[in-house]
Structures are given as C-alpha cells and as structure tokens.
N, C-alpha and C positions, 0 to 999 in steps of 0.2 A: 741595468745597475740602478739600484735603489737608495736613498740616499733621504727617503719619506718628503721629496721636497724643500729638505732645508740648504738654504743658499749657502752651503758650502763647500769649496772647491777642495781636489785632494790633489795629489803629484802622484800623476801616472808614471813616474820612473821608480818610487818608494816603494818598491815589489818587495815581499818577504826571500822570492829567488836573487836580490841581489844585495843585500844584506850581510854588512861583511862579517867574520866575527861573532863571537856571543850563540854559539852551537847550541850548548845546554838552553839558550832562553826561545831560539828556533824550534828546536824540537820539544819544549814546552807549550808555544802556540800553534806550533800546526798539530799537537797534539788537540787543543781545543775543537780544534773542525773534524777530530776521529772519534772522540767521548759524548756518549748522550748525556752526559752529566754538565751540567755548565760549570763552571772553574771562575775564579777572579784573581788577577796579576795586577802587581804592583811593579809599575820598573822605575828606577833612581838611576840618573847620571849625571855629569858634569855638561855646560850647553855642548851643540857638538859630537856629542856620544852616539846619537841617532833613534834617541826616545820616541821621534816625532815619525822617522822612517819607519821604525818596528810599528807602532800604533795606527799610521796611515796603512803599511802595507797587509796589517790583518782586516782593516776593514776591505781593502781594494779585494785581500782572496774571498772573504764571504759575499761582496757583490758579484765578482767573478762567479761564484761558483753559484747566482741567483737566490742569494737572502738577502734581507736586508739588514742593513747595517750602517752605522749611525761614528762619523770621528766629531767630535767638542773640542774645542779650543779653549780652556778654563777661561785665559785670558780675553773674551769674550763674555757679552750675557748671555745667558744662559737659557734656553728655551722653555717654559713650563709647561707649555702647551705638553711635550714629551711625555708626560705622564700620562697623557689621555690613551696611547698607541704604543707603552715600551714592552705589550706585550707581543708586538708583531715584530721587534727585533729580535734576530740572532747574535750581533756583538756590536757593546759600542766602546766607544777607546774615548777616555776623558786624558786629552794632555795637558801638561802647565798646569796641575791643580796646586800647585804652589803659586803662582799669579792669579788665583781665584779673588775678587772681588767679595769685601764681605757680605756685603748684601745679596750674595749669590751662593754664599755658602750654606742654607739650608735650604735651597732649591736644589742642590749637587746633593748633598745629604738627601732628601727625598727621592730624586733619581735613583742613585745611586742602591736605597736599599729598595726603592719598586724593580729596580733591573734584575736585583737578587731574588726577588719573591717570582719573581716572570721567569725564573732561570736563564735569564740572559747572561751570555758571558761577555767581563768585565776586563777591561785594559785599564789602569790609570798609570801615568807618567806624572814623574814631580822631579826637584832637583837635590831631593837626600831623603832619608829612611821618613818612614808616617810618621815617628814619635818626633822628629825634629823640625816638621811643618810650622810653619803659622797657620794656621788655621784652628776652628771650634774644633774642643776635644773631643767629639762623638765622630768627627771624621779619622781626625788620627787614630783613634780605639777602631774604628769600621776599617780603614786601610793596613791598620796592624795584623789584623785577621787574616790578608789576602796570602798568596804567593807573593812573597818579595824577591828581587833581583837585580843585581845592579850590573849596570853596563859599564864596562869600563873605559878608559879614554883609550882612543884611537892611536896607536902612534902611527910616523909618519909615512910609511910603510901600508900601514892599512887604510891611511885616510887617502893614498895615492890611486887603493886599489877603487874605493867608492866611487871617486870621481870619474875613473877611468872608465867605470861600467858606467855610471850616469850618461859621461860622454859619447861613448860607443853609441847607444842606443839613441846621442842624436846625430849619429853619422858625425862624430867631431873627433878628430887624430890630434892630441894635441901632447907636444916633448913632454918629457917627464921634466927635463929640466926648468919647465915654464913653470909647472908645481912647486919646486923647489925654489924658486925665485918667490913665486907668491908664498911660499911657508916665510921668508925670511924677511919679504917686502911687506905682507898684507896683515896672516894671520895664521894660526892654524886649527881654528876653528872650521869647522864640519860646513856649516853655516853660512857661516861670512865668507869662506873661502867658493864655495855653489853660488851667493850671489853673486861675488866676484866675478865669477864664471859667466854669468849669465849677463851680465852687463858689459863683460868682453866680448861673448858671441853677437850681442846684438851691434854692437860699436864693427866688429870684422863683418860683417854682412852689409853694413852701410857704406863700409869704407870699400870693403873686398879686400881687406886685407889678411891675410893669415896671421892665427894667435902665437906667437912668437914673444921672447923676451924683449925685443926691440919694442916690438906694438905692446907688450904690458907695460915696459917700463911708460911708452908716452903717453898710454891710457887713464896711470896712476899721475903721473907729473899734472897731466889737465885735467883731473878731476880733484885734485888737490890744492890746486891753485886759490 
C-alpha cells in the first residue's frame, strides 16, 4: 500500500464493500478501476452522508489492488511538493474542498488540473453543488465540468445498518436499542455518532464493562459534567 509517503492515515473499515446505499454512485467508482479512461466525480452531501467513507474507500481499493493512490483532506495544507509525482498516481480523492484555505486554493487548482493532464482519476467531496462553493471561480467552473452526485442523508435505518458493519468487523455486538438511545441522546450524525462509538469501546475495555444503555447513559452523564 502506497500512499507516496504522505503522513496520512485512512480508516481501514471505510471499504467501498461496506458502503451502505448510493448504488448508482458505487457502481460509478468501481467503474473507475474497469475504464482506461480516467473520469472525475464530484460528490455533495450533508456532514454524515459518508463523503469521507466513499473517498477513503476508493483510495483503500486502488492501494489494495497495488496503485498508488493519494486521499487530501482540504481542510488541511495542502502538499505542492504533489505536482512533482502526480503522474505516478492512479486516483486521488480531495475531500472538504469547501473548507479549503484560501491560500490553498490555487495549489488545489494546480493539482487538480495536472491530475487531469496525468489522466489520473479525480474524487472531490464538498458540502453542496460547485456553483455554490466559496471558493475562486476557476474552481467552481473546473468542478462543474466533473460527474456530479449527491449523497443523500442517511435515515435511521440506514445509519443503523453502517455502524453495525463498522462494528462487526470490530468483533463488537452491540443492541440496536443502544443506537436508538444515542439517535435521541447524542446525534444522528454519521460522524459524531462513530466517535461516539469509539470513545464508548475504549471506556468498556477499561472498565470491562458491556455497551449497554445503562453504561451509555453513565458515559454521557460524566463526560458532560
């Protein structure tokens, strides 16, 4: 797995096979990895949606499958060094380019259209259509060009089903009805509801205790205090 050396981490559970929902925008990326032609998508959603999931899990299938492949964090700076090398990537995924930094916006602009000349294929995630970014106009007119697609929000239902697979895969059984406590107690964001999650696992492994609504409600009580 390649990754060209940059200090960024991805989440091994963000797999394109556990992705719930949004079929048509599935089998639009795994069509990338079947087309010699390189392609560029643009996806929009609300936080939560799983912008970040989709974008992590096509890079995870191109390093799996031994290309390299490159995820950006907008919100982050931005690498320039990149341009020396983006013609040895196969796909790189810019997310949060609507939290782009303006001082970073025509370093992403630069990237963005050498990735197009390198025929690299192009992921960007943002939080509503190109024309409605903040950002410089040569971005919005270059992301207007792409595949657009928007994800749409999760209901609760589906956001039961994401976490359930996340979990599985860390050997974690946990009530449905604990879900349903944290939609009503916490949030139900995509997001916030996974850290949630993940500061409960670490609290029941310390304690030994099982994730139960009893231990969520006293996990939220003393971290609220």
């Amino acid at each position: 797995m390649n990754q060209l050396g940059l200090p960024i981490s991805l989440n091994s559970s963000m797999l394109l096979e556990n992705f719930v929902a949004n079929e048509e925008l599935l089998r639009l990326i795994n069509q990338l990895f079947l087309n010699q032609k390189s392609s560029e998508l643009y996806i929009y959603g609300a936080s939560g949606s799983g912008k970040t999931h989709v974008l992590q899990g096509a890079v995870l299938k191109s390093l799996a499958d031994d290309k390299n492949a490159l995820y950006i964090d907008c919100s982050d700076s931005l690498p320039e060094h990149l341009v020396e090398f983006i013609d040895q990537i196969s796909l790189i995924s810019f997310d949060n380019v609507h939290l782009i930094a303006k001082e970073n916006e025509e370093i992403f602009f630069d990237l963005f259209n050498r990735a197009r000349q390198s025929e690299v294929n192009i992921l960007v995630s943002g939080d509503s259509l190109p024309v409605e970014l903040r950002v410089m106009k040569d971005i919005k007119t270059r992301l207007s060009l792409t595949a657009v697609f928007k994800l749409e929000e999760l209901n609760d239902e589906l956001t039961v089903m994401v976490i359930d697979s996340q979990m599985i895969e860390r050997n974690l059984k946990i009530d449905s009805k604990v879900y349903k406590y944290l939609f009503k107690n916490v949030s139900r964001d995509l997001k916030k509801l996974l850290s949630t999650l993940d500061d409960l696992d670490k609290a029941s492994l310390q304690s030994k205790k099982p994730i139960s609504i009893p231990f969520v409600r006293e996990f939220l009580n003393l971290n609220n205090q």
